[in-house]
C-alpha positions in Angstrom: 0.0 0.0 0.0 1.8 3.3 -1.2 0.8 6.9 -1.7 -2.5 6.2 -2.6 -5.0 8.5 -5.3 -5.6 11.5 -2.7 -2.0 10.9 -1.3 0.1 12.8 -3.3 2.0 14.1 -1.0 4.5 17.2 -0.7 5.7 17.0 2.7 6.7 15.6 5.8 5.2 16.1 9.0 7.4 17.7 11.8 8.1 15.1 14.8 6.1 16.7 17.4 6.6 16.1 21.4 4.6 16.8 24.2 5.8 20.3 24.4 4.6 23.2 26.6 1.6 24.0 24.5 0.4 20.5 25.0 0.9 20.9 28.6 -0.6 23.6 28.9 -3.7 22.9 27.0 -3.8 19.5 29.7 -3.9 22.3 32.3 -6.7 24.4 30.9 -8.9 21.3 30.3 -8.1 20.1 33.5 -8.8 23.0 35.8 -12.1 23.8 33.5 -13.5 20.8 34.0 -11.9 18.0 36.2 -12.9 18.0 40.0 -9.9 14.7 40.9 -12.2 12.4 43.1 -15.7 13.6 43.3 -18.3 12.9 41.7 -21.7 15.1 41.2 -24.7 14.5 42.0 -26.3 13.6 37.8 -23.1 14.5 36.3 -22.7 13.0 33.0 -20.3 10.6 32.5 -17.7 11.6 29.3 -17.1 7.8 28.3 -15.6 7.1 24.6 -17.2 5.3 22.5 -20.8 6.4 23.8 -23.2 3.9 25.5 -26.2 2.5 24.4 -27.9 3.4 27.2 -27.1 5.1 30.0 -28.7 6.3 33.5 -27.0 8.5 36.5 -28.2 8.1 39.8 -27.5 10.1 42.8 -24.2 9.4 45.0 -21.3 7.9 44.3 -19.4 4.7 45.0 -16.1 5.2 47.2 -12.8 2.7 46.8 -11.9 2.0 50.4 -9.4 -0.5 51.7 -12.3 -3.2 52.3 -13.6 -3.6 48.3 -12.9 -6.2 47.1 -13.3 -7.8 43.7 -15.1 -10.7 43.2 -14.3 -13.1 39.7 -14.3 -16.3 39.0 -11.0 -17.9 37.5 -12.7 -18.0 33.8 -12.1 -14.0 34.1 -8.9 -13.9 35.7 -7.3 -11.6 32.9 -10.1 -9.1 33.2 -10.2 -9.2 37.0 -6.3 -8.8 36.9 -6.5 -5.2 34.9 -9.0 -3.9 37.1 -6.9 -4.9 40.2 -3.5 -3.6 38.5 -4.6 0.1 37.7 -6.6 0.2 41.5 -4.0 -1.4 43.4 -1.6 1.4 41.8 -3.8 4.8 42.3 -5.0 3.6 45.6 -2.0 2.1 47.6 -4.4 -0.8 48.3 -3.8 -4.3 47.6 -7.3 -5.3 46.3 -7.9 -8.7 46.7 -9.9 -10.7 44.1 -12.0 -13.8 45.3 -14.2 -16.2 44.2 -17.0 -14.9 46.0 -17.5 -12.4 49.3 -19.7 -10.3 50.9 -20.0 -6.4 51.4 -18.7 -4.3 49.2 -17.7 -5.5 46.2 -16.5 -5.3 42.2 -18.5 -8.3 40.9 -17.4 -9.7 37.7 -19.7 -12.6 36.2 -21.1 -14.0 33.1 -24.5 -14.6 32.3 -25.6 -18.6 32.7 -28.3 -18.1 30.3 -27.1 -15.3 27.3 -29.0 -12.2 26.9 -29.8 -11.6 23.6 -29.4 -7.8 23.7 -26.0 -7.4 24.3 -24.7 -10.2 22.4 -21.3 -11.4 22.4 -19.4 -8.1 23.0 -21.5 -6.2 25.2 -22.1 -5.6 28.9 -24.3 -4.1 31.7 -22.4 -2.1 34.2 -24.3 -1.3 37.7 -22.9 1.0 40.4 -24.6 2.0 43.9 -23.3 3.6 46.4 -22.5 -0.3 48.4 -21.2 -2.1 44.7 -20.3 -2.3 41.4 -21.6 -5.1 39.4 -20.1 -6.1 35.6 -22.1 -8.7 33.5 -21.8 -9.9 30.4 -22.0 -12.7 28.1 -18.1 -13.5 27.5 -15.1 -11.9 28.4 -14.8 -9.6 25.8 -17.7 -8.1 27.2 -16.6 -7.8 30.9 -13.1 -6.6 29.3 -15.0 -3.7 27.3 -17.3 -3.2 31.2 -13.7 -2.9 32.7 -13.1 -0.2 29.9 -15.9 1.8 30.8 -15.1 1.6 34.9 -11.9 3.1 34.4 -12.9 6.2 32.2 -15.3 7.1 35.2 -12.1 7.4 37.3 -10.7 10.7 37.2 -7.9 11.3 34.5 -5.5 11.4 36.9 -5.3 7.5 36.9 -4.4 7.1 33.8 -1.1 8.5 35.0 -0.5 5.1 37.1 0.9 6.4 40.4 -1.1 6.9 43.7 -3.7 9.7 44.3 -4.2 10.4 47.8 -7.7 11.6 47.3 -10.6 9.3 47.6 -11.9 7.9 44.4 -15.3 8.0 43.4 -17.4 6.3 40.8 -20.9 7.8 40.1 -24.3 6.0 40.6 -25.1 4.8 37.0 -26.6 1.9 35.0 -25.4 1.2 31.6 -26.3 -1.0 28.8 -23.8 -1.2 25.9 -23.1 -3.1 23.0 -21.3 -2.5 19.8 -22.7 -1.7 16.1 -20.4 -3.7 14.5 -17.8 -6.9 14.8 -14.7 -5.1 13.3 -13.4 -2.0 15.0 -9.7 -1.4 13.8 -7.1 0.5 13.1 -4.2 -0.3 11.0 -0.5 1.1 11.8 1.7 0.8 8.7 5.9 -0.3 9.9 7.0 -0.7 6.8 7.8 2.8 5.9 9.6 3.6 9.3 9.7 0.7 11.8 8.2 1.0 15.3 9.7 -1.7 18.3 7.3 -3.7 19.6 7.3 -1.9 23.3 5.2 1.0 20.9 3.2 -1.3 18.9 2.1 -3.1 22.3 1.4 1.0 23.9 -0.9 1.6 20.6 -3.0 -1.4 21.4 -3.6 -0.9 25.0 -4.8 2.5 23.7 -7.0 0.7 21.2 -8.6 -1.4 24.0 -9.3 1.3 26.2 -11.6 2.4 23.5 -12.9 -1.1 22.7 -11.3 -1.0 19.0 -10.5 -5.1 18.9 -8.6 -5.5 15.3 -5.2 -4.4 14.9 -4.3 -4.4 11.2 -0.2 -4.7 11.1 1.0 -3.9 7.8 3.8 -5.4 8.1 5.4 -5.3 4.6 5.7 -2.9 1.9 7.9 -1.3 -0.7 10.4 0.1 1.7 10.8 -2.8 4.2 10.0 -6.1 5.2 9.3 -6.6 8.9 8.5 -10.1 10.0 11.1 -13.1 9.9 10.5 -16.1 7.8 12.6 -18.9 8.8 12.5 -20.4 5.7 13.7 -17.2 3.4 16.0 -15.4 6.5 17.1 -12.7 3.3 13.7 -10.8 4.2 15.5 -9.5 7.4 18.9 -9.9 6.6 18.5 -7.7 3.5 15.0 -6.3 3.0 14.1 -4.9 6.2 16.9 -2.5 5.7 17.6 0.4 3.6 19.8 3.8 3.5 19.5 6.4 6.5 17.4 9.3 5.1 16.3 12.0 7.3 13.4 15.0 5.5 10.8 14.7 3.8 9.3 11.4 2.2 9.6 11.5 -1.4 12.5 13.7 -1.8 15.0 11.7 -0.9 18.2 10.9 -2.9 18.1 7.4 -4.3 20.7 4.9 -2.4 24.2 5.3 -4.2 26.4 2.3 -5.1 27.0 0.6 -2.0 25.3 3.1 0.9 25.3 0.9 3.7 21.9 -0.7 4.8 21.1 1.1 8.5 17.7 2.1 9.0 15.2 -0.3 9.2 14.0 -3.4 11.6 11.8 -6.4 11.9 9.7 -8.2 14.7 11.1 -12.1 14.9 9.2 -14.8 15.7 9.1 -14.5 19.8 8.2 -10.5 18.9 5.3 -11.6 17.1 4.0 -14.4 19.7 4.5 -11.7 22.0 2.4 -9.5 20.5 -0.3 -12.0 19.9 -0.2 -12.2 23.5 -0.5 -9.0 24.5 -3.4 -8.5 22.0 -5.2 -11.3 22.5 -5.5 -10.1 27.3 -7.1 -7.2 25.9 -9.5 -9.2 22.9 -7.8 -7.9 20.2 -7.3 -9.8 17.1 -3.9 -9.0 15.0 -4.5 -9.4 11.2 -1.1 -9.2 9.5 -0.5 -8.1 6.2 1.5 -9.2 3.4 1.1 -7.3 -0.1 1.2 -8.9 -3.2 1.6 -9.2 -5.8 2.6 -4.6 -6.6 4.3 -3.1 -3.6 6.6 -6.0 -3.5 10.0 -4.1 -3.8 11.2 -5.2 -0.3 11.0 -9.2 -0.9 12.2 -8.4 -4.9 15.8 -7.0 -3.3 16.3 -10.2 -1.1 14.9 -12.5 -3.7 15.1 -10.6 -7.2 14.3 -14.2 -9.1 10.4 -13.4 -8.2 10.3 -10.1 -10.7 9.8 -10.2 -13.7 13.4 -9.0 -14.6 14.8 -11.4 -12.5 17.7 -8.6 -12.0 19.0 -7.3 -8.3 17.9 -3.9 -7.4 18.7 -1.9 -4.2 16.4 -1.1 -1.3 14.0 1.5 -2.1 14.7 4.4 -0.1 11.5 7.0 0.1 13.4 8.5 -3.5 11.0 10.7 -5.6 11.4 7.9 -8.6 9.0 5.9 -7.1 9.8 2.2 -5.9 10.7 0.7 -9.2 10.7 -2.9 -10.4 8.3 -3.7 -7.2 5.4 -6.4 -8.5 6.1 -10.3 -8.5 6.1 -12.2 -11.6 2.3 -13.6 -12.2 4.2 -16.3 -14.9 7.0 -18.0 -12.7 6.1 -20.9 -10.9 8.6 -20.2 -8.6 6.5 -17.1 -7.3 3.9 -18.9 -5.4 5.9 -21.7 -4.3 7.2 -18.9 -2.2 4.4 -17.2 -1.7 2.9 -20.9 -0.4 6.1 -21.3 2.0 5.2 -17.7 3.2 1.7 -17.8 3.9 1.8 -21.1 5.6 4.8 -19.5 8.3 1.6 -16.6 8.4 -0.7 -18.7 9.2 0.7 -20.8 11.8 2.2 -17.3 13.4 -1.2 -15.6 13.8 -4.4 -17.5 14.9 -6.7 -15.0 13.5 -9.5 -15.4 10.8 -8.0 -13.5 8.3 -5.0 -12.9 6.7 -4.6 -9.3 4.5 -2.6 -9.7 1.1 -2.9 -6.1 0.0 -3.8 -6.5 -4.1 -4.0 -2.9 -4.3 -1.9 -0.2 -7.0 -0.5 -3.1 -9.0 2.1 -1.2 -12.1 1.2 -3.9 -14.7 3.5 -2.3 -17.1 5.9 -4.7 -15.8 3.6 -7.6 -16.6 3.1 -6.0 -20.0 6.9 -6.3 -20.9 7.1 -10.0 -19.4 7.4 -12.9 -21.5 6.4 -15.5 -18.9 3.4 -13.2 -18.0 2.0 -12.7 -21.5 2.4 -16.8 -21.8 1.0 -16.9 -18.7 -2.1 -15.1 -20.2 -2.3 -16.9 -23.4 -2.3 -20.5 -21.7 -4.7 -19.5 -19.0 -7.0 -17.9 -22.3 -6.4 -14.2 -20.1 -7.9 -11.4 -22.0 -5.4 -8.5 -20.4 -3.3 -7.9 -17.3 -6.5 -7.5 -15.1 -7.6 -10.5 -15.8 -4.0 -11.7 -15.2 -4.2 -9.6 -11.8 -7.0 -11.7 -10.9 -5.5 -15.0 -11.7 -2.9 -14.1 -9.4 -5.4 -13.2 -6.5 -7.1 -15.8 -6.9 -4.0 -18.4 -6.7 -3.1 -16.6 -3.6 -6.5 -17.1 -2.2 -6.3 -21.0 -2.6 -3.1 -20.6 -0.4 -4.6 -18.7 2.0 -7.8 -21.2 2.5 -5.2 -24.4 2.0 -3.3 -23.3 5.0 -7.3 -23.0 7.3 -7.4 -18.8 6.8 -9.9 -16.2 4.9 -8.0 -13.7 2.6 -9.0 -9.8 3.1 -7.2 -7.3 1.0 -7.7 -3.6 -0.7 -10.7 -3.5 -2.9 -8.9 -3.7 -5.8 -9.2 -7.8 -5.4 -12.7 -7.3 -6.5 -11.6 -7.2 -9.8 -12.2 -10.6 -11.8 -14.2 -11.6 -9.0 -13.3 -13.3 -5.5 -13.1 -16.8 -3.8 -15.9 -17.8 -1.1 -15.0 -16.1 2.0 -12.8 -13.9 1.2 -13.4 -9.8 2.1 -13.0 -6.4 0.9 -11.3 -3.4 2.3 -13.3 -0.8 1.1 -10.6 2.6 0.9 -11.4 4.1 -2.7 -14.3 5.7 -1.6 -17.9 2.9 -1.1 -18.1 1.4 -4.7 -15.8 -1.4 -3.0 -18.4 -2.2 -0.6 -21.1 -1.9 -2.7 -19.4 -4.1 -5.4 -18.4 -6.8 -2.6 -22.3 -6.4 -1.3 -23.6 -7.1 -4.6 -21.1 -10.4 -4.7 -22.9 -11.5 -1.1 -19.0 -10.8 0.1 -18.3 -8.8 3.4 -16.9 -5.6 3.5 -14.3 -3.6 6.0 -15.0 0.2 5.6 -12.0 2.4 5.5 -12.6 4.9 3.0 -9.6 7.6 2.1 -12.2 10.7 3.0 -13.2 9.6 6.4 -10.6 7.1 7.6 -6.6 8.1 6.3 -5.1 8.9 9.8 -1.8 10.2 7.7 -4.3 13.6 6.4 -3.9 16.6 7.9 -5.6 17.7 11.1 -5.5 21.4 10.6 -4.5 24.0 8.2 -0.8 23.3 6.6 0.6 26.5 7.6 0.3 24.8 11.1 1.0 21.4 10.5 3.7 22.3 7.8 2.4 19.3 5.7 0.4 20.1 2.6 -1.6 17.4 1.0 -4.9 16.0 2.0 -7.1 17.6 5.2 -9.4 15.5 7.4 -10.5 17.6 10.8 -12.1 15.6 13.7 -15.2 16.8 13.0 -15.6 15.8 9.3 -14.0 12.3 11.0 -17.3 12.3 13.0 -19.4 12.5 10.1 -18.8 9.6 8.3 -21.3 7.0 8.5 -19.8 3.2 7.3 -22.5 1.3 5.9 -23.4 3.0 1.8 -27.6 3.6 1.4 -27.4 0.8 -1.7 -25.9 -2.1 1.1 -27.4 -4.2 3.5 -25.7 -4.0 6.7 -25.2 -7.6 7.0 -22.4 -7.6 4.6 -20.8 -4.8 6.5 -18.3 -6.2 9.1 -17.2 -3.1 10.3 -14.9 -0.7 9.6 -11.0 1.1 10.5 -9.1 3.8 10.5 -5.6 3.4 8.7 -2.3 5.1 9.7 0.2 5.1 6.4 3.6 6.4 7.8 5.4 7.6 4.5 5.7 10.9 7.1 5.7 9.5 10.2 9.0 8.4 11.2 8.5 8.4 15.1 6.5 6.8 17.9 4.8 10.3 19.0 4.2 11.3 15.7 2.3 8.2 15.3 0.1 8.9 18.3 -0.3 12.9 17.8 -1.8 11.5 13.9 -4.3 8.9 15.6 -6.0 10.7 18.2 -8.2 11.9 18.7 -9.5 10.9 15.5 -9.8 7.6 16.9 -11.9 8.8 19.5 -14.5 10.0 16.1 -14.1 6.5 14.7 -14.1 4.5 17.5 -17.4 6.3 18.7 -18.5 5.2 15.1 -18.0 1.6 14.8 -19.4 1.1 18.1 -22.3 3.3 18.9 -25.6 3.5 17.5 -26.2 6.3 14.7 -29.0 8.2 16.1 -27.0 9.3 19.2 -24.4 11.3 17.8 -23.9 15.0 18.6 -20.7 16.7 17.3 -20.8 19.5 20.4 -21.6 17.0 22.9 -18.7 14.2 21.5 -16.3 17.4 20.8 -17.2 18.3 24.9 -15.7 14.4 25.9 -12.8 14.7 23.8 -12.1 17.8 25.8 -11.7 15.5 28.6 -10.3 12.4 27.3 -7.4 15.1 26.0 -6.2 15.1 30.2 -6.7 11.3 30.1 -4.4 11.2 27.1 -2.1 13.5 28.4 -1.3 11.6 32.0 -1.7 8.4 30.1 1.5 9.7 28.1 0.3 9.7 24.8 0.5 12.3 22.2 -2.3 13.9 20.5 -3.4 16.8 18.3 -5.2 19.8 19.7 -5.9 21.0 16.1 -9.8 21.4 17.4 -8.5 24.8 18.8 -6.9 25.8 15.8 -8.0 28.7 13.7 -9.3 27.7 10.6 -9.3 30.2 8.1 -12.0 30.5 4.7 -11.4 32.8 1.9 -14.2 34.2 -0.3 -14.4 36.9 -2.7 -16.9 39.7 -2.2 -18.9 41.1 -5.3 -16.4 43.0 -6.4 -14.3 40.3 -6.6 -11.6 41.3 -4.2 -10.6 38.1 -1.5 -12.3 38.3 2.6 -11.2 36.2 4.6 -13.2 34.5 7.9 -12.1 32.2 10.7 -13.7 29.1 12.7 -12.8 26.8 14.9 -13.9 23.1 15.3 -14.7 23.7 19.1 -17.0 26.7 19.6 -16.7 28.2 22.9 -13.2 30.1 21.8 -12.3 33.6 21.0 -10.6 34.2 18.0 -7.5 37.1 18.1 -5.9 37.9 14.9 -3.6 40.3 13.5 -2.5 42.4 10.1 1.0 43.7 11.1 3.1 40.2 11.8 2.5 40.8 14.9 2.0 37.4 16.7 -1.5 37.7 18.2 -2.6 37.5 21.9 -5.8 37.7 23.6 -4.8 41.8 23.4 -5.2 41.9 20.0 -8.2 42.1 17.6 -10.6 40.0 18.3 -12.7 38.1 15.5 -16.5 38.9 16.1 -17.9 37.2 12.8 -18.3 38.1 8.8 -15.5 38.6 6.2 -12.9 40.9 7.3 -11.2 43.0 4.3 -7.6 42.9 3.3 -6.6 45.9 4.4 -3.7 47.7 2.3 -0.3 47.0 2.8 -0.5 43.9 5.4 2.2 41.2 4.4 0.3 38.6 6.2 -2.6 37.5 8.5 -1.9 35.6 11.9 -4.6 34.0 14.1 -4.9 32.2 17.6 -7.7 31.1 19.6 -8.1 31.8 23.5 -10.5 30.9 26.1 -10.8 32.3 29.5 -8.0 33.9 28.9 -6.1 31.1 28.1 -4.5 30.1 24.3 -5.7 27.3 23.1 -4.9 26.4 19.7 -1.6 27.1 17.3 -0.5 30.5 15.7 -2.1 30.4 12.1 -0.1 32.5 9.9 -0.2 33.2 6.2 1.3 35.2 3.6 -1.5 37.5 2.3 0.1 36.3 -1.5 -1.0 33.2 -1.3 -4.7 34.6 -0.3 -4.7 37.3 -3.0 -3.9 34.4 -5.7 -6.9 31.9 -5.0 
């Protein structure tokens, strides 16, 4: 998967840290609207993803030295979270029994199921004497445990003991998801992240009850997991060049650059991750593309191209990837690709394994002898009928070896195998098409669900390219007017890391727009509100912070919309994605405070001689967002 049809790119995201404007925006939030340890009387819990249902009582429930949590050994796992995080913020050692009496965390499964909250869900009591978690299977106490801990104050997320009492407010909730599949996907092959940050990004997934992790684990640029039977992949292919800037741009490796940046996950790595995964009910599809974006597995074995002739590592140069799509007429290609998905299979006990099929450059299939004979003894038409002779070959692997291919819509074309699914990302027609075939469909569409876009305006991210706010995240609805739900699993966001080169990066890029989507996959349409959800991201921002992960506060940017007036002479407005901010901005490149003019609405004239216009967003006499600035010759010429 590569810079894909909206991706063309010009830029590369700056490495941000958690630097003072992020601490400070933590402080803001949490003086405006944490109270650590108490609970009102009919406060409204600010849980992500919304419940089904939900009703606050009066009171609260107090963790004293005498709770104790009750669990049966079936539910161990779960029990042992909930024990870990209390035992840390409170100084106590919890215990956890079988059964007792007074007050108590009850964990237990149903003995008969209920129906409404199916195999996922979970009711979740508190009074002010217990707390009582029920559900039909783990997964469902898991995601109860989930929804415990957000109604602890933020401050817990930080780990370390709060000498406050903690309270948990009277409530009853109901909640269950919309759909099976809740994922995201974290591209390593374009910069490699250890495994101690791919096991931190899923324990933020499970917080918010996303349960796939899509690992794209292979690409162009890099190979990442070790075959034992072709050990090339890492020695060679999950290395290239050093390059440092701005994906794209770089200098193609010279003869004999030395192989240093780069890594791979080996076979302990990957149990370990499985592991890890599977405590918090989170399934791990890897991926594998074939047969284009194959670069990476053409340097260590250059006999499956076409050419057949050794090539370099690709390095992120603006020449694109070159000779990077397997030879669909060699024999020898899905021997390997047999030997390959066979280690895959036994590796990760998932359903599905993901073989990519997407942004294959026939042209090399075009110039190939054994391809075009390929064609002609298989009575092939053209290359995309040669395209889907390949998928389907791979598909028989797949199923030979007990899994269910999924890949990038583009395996729709020439029709699939039984079982086998369709990542939706050019938009719904892939869905659609896959409905219309009685196959399911993963929605991850480029417009709603690319985690690499833009946040806020490019003069503040410094990326150019394509823009996808929170808010139009929060808009997206998964399931296309022309398709039965049924054939809709679910759906994911996607994190392509061409310009994301570091673990922080990777974080500040997925939330909070992984609050939107997660929200999405697993609560019911009708209850959305884009104030109320932008209020709880407010406060999930302090959980985030003492959690330690980065984020984006791009909803207190200033956004900025030019117009022309009748006489066709450029205005300019501003907005914001949150609404209760005031809006300062200035003519004379003067960076703007709460001191200087304040935005009260309408299009504002250029006035004469101003070089630029810079803009920053306040509230309570706090800044909020980023300085916007822009050169007034860049407005003038749209």
């Amino acid at each position: 998967m590569g810079i894909r049809l909206l991706l063309k790119k010009t830029g590369c995201p700056y490495t941000l840290k958690r630097d003072v404007m992020f601490k400070k925006i933590a402080a803001i939030v949490l003086f405006s609207i944490v109270t650590a340890g108490s609970v009102s009387a009919q406060q409204a819990p600010s849980l992500i993803p919304q419940p089904v249902q939900q009703v606050v009582g009066k009171g609260a429930f107090t963790i004293s030295k005498d709770v104790v949590i009750v669990a049966g050994t079936n539910l161990a796992t779960e029990a042992g979270f909930l024990k870990e995080l209390l035992d840390q913020v409170t100084g106590y050692k919890i215990p956890v029994k079988p059964s007792a009496t007074g007050k108590t965390i009850r964990l237990s499964l149903n003995t008969a199921s209920d129906k409404t909250i199916g195999n996922e869900g979970y009711k979740l009591t508190i009074n002010t004497n217990n707390i009582a978690i029920v559900a039909n299977t783990p997964a469902g106490i898991f995601y109860g445990v989930q929804s415990l801990l957000q109604l602890l104050p933020p401050e817990t997320e930080k780990r370390e003991r709060i000498k406050t009492a903690l309270q948990l407010p009277v409530i009853a909730v109901t909640d269950y998801p919309r759909f099976g599949w809740r994922g995201l996907m974290l591209d390593v092959s374009r910069h490699f992240f250890p495994l101690s940050f791919v096991k931190k990004y899923i324990d933020q997934m499970a917080k918010y009850k996303y349960n796939v992790f899509h690992w794209h684990l292979t690409d162009d640029p890099g190979w990442r997991v070790a075959i034992k039977s072709y050990p090339r992949l890492t020695e060679i292919a999950a290395w290239r060049p050093l390059r440092v800037g701005r994906w794209g741009s770089f200098p193609p490796p010279a003869k004999d650059e030395r192989n240093n940046d780069g890594g791979f996950y080996s076979a302990a790595e990957i149990a370990e991750a499985i592991r890890y995964a599977k405590e918090r009910h989170v399934t791990i599809v890897p991926e594998v593309d074939m047969p284009g974006h194959s670069a990476a597995i053409i340097t260590a074995y250059p006999e499956l191209s076409c050419s057949g002739k050794p090539r370099q590592m690709y390095s992120g140069s603006n020449d694109g990837a070159g000779e990077n799509v397997l030879c669909a007429g060699k024999e020898r290609t899905f021997e390997v690709l047999d030997t390959l998905i066979g280690d895959l299979a036994a590796m990760f006990p998932g359903e599905y394994i993901h073989i990519g099929g997407d942004e294959v450059d026939k042209s090399f299939w075009k110039r190939c002898e054994l391809c075009q004979k390929r064609m002609k003894e298989e009575g092939l038409k053209n290359e995309e009928e040669l395209q889907s002779y390949f998928i389907k070959r791979v598909t028989k692997l797949v199923n030979k070896h007990g899994k269910k291919v999924i890949g990038w819509d583009e395996i729709l074309e020439g029709g699939l195998a039984p079982g086998a699914a369709v990542m939706s990302w050019r938009g719904y027609e892939g869905a659609i098409a896959a409905a219309r075939a009685q196959h399911k469909a993963v929605m991850t569409p480029t417009s709603f669900c690319y985690l690499d876009y833009m946040q806020t305006d490019m003069h503040i991210e410094q990326t150019g390219g394509a823009y996808l706010t929170l808010t139009r995240t929060y808009e997206y609805e998964p399931v296309p007017a022309e398709v039965d739900e049924q054939y809709i699993l679910g759906g994911q966001g996607n994190l392509w890391t061409e310009f994301i080169s570091s673990p922080g990066r990777a974080e500040y890029m997925t939330w909070p727009r992984a609050f939107a989507l997660s929200e999405i996959y697993w609560s019911p349409k009708k209850m959305r509100s884009t104030a109320e959800f932008l209020s709880r991201v407010e406060k999930h921002f302090v959980r985030l912070y003492y959690a330690g992960v980065n984020y984006a506060p791009a909803v207190y940017d200033p956004q900025i919309h030019v117009k022309k007036d009748a006489a066709g002479k450029p205005t300019i407005s501003f907005t914001t994605e949150v609404k209760d901010l005031e809006i300062y901005y200035t003519f004379d490149g003067v960076i703007p405070d709460q001191y200087a003019t304040r935005y009260t609405g309408g299009p504002i004239m250029l006035p004469p001689g101003a070089s630029d216009v810079k803009a920053v967003t306040y509230r309570n006499g706090r800044q909020m967002g980023r300085v916007l600035s822009i050169n007034l010759n860049e407005i003038q010429g749209k």
